[in-house]
VOGU-3710 file (C-alpha; in Angstrom, 3 decimals, decimal comma):
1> xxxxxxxxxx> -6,823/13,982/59,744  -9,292/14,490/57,207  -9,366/18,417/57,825  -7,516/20,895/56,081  -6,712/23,767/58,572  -7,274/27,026/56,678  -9,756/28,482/57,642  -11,934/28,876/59,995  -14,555/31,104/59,665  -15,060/33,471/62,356
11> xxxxxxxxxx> -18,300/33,631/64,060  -19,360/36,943/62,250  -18,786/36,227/58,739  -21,063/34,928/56,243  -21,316/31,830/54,283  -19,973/32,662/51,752  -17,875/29,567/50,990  -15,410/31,449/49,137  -12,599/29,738/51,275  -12,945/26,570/52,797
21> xxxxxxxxxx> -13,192/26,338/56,000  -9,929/23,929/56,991  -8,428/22,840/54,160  -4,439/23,013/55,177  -5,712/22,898/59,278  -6,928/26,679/60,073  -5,520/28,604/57,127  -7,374/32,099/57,521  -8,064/32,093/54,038  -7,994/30,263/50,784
31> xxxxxxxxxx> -7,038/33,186/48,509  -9,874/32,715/46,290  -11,830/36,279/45,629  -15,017/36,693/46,793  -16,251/37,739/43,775  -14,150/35,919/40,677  -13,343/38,688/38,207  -11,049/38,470/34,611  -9,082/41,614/33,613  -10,342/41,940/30,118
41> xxxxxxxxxx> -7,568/42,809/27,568  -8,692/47,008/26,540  -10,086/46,848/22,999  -9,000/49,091/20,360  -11,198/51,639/19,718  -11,166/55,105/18,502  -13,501/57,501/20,335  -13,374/59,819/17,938  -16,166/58,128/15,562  -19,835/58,491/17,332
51> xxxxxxxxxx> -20,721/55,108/15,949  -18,484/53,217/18,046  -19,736/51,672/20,862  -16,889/52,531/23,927  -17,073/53,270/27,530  -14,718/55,912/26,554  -17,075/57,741/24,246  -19,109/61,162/25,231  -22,365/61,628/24,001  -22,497/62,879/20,774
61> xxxxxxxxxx> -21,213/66,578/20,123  -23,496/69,224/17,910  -20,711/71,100/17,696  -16,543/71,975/16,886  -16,314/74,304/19,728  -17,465/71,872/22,240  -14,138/69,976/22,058  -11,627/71,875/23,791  -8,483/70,777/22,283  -9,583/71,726/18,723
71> xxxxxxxxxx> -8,971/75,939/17,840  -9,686/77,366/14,874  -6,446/77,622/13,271  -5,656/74,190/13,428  -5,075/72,658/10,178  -8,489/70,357/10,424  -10,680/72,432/11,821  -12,917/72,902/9,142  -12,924/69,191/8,303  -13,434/68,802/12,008
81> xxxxxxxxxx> -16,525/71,460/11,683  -18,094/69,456/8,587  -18,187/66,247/9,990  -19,652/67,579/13,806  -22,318/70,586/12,140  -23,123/68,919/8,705  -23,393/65,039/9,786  -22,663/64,855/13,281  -20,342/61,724/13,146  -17,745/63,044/15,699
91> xxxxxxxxxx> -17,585/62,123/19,368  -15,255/62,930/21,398  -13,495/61,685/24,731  -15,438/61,994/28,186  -13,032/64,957/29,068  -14,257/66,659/26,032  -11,134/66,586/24,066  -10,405/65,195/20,407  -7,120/64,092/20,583  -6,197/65,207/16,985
101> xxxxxxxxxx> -2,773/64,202/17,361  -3,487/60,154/18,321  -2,150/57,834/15,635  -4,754/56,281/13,884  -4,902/52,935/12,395  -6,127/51,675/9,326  -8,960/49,395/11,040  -10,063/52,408/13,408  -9,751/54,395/10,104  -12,400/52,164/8,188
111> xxxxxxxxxx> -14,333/51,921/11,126  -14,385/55,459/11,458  -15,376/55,722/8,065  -17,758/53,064/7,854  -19,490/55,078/10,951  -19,650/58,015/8,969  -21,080/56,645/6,161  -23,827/55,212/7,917  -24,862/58,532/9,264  -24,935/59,814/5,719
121> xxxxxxxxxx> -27,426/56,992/4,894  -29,587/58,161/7,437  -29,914/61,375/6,455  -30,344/60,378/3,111  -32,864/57,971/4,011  -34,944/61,043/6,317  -34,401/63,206/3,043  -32,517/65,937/4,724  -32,179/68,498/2,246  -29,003/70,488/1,316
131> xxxxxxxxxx> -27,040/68,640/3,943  -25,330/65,903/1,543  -23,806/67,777/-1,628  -23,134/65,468/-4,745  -19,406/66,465/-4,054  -19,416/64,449/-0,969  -21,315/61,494/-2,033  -18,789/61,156/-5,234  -16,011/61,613/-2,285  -17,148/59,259/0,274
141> xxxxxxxxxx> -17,836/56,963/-2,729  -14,431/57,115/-3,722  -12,898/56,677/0,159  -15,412/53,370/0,359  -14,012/51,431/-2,570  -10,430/52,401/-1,554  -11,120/50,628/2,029  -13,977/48,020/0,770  -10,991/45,617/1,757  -10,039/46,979/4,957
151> xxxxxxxxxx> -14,222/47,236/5,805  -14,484/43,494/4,437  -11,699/42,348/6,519  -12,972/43,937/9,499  -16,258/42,543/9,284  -15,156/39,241/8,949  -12,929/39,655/11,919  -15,822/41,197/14,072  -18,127/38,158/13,068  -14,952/35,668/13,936
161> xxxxxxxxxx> -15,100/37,601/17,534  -19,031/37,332/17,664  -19,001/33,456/16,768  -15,683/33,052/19,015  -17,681/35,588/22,027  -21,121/33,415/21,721  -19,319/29,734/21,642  -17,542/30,655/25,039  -20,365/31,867/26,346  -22,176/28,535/26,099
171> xxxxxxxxxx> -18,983/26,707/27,124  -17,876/28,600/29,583  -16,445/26,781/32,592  -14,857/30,015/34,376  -12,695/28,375/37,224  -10,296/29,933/39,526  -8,083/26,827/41,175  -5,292/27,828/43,524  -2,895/25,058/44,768  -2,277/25,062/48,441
181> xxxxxxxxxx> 0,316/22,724/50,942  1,400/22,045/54,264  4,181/20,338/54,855  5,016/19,422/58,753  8,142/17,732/59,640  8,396/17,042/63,426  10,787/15,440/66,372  8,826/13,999/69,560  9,778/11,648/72,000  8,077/10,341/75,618
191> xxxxxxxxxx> 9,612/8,961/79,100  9,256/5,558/80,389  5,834/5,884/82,749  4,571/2,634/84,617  1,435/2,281/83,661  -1,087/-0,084/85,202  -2,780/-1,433/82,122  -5,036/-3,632/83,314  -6,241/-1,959/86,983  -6,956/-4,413/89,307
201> xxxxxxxxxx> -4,734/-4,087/92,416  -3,461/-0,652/91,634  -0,121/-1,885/90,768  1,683/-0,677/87,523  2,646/-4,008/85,160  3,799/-2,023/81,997  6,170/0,535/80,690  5,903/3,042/78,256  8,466/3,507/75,331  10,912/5,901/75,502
211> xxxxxxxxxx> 11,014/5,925/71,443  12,260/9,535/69,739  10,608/9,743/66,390  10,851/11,810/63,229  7,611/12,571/61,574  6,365/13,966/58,302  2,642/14,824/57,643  2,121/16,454/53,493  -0,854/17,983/52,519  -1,475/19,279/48,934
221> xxxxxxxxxx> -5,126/20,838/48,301  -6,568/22,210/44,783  -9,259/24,902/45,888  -11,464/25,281/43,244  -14,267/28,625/42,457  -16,356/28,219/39,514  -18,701/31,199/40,335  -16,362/33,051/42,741  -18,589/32,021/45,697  -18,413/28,509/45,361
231> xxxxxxxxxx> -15,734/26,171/46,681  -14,540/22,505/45,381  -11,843/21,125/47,667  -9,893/18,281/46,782  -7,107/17,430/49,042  -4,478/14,966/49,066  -2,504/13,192/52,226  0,244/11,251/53,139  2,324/10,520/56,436  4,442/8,005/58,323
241> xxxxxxxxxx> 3,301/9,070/62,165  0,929/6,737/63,371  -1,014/6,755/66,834  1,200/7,374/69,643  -1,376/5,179/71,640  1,063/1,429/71,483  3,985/3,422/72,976  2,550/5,302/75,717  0,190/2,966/76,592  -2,578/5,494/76,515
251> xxxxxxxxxx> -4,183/7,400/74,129  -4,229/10,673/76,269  -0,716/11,902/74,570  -1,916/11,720/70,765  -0,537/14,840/68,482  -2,453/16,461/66,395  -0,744/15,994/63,490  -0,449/12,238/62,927  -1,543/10,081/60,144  -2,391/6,918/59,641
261> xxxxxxxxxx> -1,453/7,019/56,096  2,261/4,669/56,534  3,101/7,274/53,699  0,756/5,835/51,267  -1,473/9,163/49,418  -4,810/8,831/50,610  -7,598/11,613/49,411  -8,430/13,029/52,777  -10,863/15,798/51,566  -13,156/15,665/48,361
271> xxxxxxxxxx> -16,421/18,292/48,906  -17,779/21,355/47,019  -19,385/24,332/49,251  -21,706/26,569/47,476  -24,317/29,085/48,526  -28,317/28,748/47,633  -28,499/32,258/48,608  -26,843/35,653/50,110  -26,671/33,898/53,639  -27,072/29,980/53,249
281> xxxxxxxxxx> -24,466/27,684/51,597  -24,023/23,972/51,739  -21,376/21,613/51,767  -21,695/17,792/50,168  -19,043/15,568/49,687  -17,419/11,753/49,731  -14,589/13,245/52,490  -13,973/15,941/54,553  -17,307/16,475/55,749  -17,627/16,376/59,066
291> xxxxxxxxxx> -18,786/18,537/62,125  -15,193/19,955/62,829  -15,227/20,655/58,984  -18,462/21,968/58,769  -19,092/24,061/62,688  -17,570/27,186/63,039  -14,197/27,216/64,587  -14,453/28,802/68,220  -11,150/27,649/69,553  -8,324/30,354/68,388
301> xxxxxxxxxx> -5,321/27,177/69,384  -7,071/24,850/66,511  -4,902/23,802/63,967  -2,687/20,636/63,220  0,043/23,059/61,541  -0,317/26,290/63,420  -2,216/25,640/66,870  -1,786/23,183/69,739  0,275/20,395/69,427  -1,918/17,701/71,189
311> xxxxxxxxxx> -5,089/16,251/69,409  -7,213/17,278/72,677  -6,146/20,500/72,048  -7,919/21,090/69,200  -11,253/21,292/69,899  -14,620/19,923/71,848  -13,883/16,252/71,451  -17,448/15,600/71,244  -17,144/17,287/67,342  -15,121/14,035/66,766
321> xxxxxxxxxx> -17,847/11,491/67,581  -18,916/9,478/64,965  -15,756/9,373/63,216  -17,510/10,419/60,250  -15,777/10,889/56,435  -18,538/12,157/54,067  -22,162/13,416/53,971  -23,765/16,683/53,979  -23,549/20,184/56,118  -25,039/23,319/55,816
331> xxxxxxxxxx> -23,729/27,187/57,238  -26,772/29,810/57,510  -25,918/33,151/58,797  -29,256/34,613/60,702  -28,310/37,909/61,179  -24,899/39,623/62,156  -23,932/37,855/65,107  -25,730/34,562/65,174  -24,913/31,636/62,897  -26,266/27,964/62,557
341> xxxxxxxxxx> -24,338/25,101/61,261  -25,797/21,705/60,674  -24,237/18,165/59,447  -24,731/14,699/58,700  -21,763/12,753/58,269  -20,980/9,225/57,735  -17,709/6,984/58,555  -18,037/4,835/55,554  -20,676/6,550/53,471  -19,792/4,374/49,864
351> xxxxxxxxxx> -19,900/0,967/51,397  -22,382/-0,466/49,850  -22,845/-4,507/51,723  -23,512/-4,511/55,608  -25,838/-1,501/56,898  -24,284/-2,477/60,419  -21,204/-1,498/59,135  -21,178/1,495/56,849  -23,442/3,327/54,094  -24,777/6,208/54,537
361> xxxxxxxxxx> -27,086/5,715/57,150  -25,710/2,723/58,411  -22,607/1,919/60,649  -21,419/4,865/62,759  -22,931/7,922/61,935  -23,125/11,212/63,275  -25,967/14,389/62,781  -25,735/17,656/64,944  -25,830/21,497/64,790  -24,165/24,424/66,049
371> xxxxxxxxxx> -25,217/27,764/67,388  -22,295/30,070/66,881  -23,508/33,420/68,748  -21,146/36,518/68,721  -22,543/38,731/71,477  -20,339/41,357/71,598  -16,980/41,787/68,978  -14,932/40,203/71,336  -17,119/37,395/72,804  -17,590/34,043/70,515
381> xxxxxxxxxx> -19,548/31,163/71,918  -20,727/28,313/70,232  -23,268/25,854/71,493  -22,922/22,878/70,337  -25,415/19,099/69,560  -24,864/15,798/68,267  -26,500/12,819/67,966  -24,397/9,306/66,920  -24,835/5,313/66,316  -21,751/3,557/66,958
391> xxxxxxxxxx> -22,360/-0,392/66,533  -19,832/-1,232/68,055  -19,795/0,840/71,218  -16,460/2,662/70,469  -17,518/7,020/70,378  -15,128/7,658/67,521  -13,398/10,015/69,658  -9,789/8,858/69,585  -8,863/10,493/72,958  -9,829/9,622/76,485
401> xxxxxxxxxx> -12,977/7,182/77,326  -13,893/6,572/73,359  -14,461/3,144/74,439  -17,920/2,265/76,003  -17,960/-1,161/75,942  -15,229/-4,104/78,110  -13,323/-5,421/75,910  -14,075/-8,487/77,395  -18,069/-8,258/77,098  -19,877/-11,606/76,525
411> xxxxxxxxxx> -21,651/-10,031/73,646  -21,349/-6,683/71,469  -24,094/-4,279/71,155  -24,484/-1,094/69,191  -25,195/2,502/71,103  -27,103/5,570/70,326  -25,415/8,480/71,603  -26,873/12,006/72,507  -23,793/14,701/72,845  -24,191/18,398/74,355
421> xxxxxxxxxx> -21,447/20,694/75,079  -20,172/24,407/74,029  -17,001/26,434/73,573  -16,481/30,217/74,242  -13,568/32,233/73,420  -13,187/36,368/75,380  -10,381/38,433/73,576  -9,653/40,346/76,376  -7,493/42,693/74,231  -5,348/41,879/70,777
431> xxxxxxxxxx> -2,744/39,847/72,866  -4,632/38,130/75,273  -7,386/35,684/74,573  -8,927/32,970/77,204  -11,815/30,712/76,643  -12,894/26,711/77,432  -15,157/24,105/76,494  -16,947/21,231/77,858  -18,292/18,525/76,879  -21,343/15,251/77,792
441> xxxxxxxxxx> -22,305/12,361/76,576  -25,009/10,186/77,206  -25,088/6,809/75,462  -27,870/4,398/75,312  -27,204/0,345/74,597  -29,347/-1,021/72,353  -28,992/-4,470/72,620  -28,563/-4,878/76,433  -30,103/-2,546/78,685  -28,154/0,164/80,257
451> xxxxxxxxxx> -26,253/3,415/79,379  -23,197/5,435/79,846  -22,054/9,530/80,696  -18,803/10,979/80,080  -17,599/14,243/80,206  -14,659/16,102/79,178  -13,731/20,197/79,506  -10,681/22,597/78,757  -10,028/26,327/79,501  -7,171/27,598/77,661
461> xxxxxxxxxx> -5,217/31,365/76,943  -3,502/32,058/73,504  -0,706/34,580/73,230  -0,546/36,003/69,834  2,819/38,183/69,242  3,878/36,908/71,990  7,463/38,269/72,259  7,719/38,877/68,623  4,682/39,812/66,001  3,663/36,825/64,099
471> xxxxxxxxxx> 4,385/34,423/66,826  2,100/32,798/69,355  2,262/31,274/72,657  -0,495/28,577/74,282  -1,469/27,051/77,635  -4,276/24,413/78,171  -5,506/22,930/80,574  -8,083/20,130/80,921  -9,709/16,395/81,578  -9,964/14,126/78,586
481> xxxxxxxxxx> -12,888/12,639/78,054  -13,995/10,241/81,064  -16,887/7,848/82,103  -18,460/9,118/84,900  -21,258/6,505/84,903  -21,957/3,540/83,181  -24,753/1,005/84,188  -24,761/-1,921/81,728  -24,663/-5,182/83,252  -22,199/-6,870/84,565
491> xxxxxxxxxx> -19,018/-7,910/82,757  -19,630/-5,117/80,265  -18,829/-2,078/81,788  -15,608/-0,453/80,505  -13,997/1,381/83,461  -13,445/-2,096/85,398  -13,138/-3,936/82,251  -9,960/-6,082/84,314  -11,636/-6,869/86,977  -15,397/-7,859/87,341
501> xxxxxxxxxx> -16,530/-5,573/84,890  -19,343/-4,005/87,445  -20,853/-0,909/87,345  -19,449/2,382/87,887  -17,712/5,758/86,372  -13,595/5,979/86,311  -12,182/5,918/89,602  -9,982/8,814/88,937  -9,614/11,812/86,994  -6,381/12,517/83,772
511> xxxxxxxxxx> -5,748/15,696/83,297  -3,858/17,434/80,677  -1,392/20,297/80,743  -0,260/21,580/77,692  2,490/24,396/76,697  4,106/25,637/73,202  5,153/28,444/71,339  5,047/29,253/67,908  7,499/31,098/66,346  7,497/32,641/62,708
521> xxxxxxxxxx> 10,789/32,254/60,794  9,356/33,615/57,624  6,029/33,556/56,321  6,117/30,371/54,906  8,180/28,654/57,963  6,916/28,620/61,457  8,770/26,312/64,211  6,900/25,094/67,371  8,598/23,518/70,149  6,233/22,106/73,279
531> xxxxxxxxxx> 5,270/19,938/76,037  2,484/18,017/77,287  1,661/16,309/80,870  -0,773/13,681/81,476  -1,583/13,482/84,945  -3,407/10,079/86,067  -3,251/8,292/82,852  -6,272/6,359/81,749  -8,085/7,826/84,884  -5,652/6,180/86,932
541> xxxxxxxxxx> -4,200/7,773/89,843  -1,781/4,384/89,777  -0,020/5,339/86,421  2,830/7,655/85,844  2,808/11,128/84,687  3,419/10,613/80,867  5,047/13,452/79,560  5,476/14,375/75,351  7,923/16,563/74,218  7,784/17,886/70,078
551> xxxxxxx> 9,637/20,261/67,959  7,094/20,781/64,775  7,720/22,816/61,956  5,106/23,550/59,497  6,011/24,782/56,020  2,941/26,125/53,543  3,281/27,324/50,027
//
């Protein structure tokens, strides 16, 4: 799973990319601020001096009496009243105090100083009269060769700052990366259903494994910001549970949380989101962009870590066709409670030999959009379009009727597929949510003539605090995807690929059940024990129930 489960953003909220939208499956956020700031260290100033340039600073005062802390039979007043009346080199704080009895350091000293001395050369320069006696030239002459060092050494430590402020500045890279993980360790096991692999006579000729396995699925994602709005996710993978598909003999009873890794570390998500303006961003990358990635999440039980436990369970399968890895998506926000998401996504978009098998616009592909409409604030619904090429006629699915074409077809021939469907979500109040999806798909052969539907639909509740706050309980209930028609010619249709091959949809109808419950250990830990039912197998009233039973636990940090 090439997703990352943080984050989906909910139907009213901007683009604003700041936190990706499934990077450890469904995480509600990424951390990252949505505007990147740096606490600068405070400088050392002293407010006192007018010539200093501080925040802190009030605008200059014309006289003693307008600083309250300062009475006339303190010690400096009248030094106080020369410096404000005669040369009017004396600020004070914004609350209109001096602060007489602040220490004072030698560098806010010759600053100070310098300041004042400055102001004297103005008024020397506008030829005030009789406001600069000889007396205090000879002693502000004195006081400036006493701290020429101190004023020398300041300067050059003010230019070292300048040169230091403008070379970082040009350099400047200003990133904010946060490290984020899952970690799911799991238990599931199956029973031993007869299942009639290859339907002729309706007679069961194969058994499913009873196999208990133990399962580990790590994800470790850097989430970059280098403006605070922007978003470079990098994401690393490894695993050891493979498809469930050998064992039950279907593919109806995957998890969600398998891998096909065999624990080797694979880079499952590599793309940078940014926005072009207040209400349009765009993601581009080499993996992770796909339309699950890139579409607004709808369904409240998505997640691989946190949400159902079955793959069907996780969303609109049709979001899955194409199979794609890498490409280019795009989030607009049109006003407050409509969205539009676009993508085009490739399975192999850096193979560069064989066009029929991968490249960017070659091998199985997959472009779409999604309307994501918020009607009221507790209504989501998202409408949703795709259009694929598979050359190979498999839909990239991975659950239910992916498969178009027999197996046993005298020849292969690639498909064009056009894919329609929509999920809505009602929050009836802040513990009780219901919703559903459906799904069609209508794909054309291009090298034979023919095509073929399926269709596939849910309706689901989630529970959140159920029993305890934190946790959450689930229910769906639904057909996988299915081939209701398919008119190639003979020998090439899929649903009697066994037999003769003919023409015709599935003669029967799976249908999944589906029950867990989440519980919250600690904030980091959450445990989720559940069960799945396939009724009718492979469309195939013949077959035994297969039933899945897991215990997942999901760790983040």
């Amino acid at each position: 799973m090439s997703e990352l489960d943080t984050i989906a953003h909910p139907p009213k909220t901007p683009p604003s990319f700041v936190v990706a939208r499934k990077t450890i499956q469904k995480t509600k956020s990424t951390g990252l601020p949505a505007k990147a700031k740096v606490a600068h260290p405070e400088a050392i100033r002293s407010p006192e001096f007018s010539k200093l340039p501080s925040s802190d600073s009030m605008e200059q005062v014309t006289s003693v009496s307008q600083l309250s802390d300062v009475r006339p039979t303190d010690w400096a007043f009248q030094a106080l009243q020369t410096l404000v009346e005669r040369y009017g080199c004396i600020a004070g704080y914004p609350d209109q105090t001096f602060r007489g009895d602040r220490a004072l350091t030698r560098s806010e000293f010759a600053a100070g100083l310098n300041a004042c001395l400055d102001r004297i050369q103005d008024l020397i320069a506008s030829q005030t009269t009789n406001i600069i006696t000889r007396q205090d030239l000879e002693i502000a002459q004195k006081l400036q060769i006493e701290f020429a060092t101190d004023l020398a050494a300041l300067k050059g430590h003010i230019d070292r700052l300048e040169a230091r402020t403008t070379t970082i500045e040009k350099q400047q890279f200003s990133t904010t990366t946060r490290l984020f993980g899952q970690a799911i360790a799991s238990v599931q096991t199956s029973n031993r259903a007869n299942i009639d692999l290859f339907p002729r006579d309706g007679v069961p000729e194969r058994q499913g494994k009873l196999q208990t396995t133990l399962a580990s699925n790590l994800q470790l994602s850097l989430a970059t910001s280098f403006t605070g709005r922007d978003l470079l996710l990098t994401t690393l993978q490894t695993g050891n549970l493979r498809s469930s598909a050998p064992n039950l003999l279907t593919n109806m009873g995957r998890l969600s949380y398998e891998s096909e890794q065999d624990n080797q570390l694979v880079v499952s998500d590599l793309s940078y989101r940014f926005p072009v303006s207040k209400n349009f961003g765009v993601l581009v990358g080499a993996s992770g962009v796909t339309p699950s990635n890139t579409f607004r999440g709808i369904n409240p039980l998505e997640g691989s870590g946190e949400g159902a436990l079955s793959l069907l369970g996780q969303r609109n399968p049709i979001l899955a066709i194409g199979n794609g890895t890498g490409g280019i998506g795009f989030d607009w926000q049109i006003n407050r409670r409509v969205s539009l998401q676009g993508v085009y996504s490739a399975e192999i978009p850096g193979f560069p030999g064989n066009a029929d098998v991968g490249g960017l616009i070659g091998g199985r592909y997959a472009a779409g959009a999604q309307l994501t409409i918020a009607p009221t604030r507790n209504i989501d619904l998202g409408i949703h379009y795709l259009f694929s090429r598979s050359p190979d006629g498999f839909l990239g699915t991975g659950i239910g009727d992916s498969q178009l074409l027999s197996p046993f077809a005298p020849t292969r021939t690639a498909f064009t597929t056009h894919a329609v469907g929509a999920t809505l979500t009602w929050r009836v109040n802040r513990k009780f949510t219901i919703g559903g999806w459906g799904g069609w798909t209508s794909s054309r052969a291009l090298s034979v003539v023919g095509s073929v539907q399926t269709t596939n639909w849910m309706v689901f509740s989630a529970l959140p605090d159920l029993f305890v706050p934190g946790n959450l309980g689930g229910i769906l209930f639904g057909q996988p995807p299915k081939i209701t028609s398919s008119n190639l010619p003979e020998e090439y249709n899929f649903p009697r690929f066994s037999d003769t091959g003919s023409k015709g949809g599935q003669p029967d109808t799976a249908l999944h059940l589906e029950l867990f419950y989440r519980a919250r250990v600690n904030p980091a830990l959450e445990v989720t024990p559940g069960v799945i039912v396939i009724f009718n197998p492979n469309h195939n009233k013949a077959n035994d129930p297969v039933v899945v039973g897991a215990v997942r636990a999901t760790f983040r940090f």
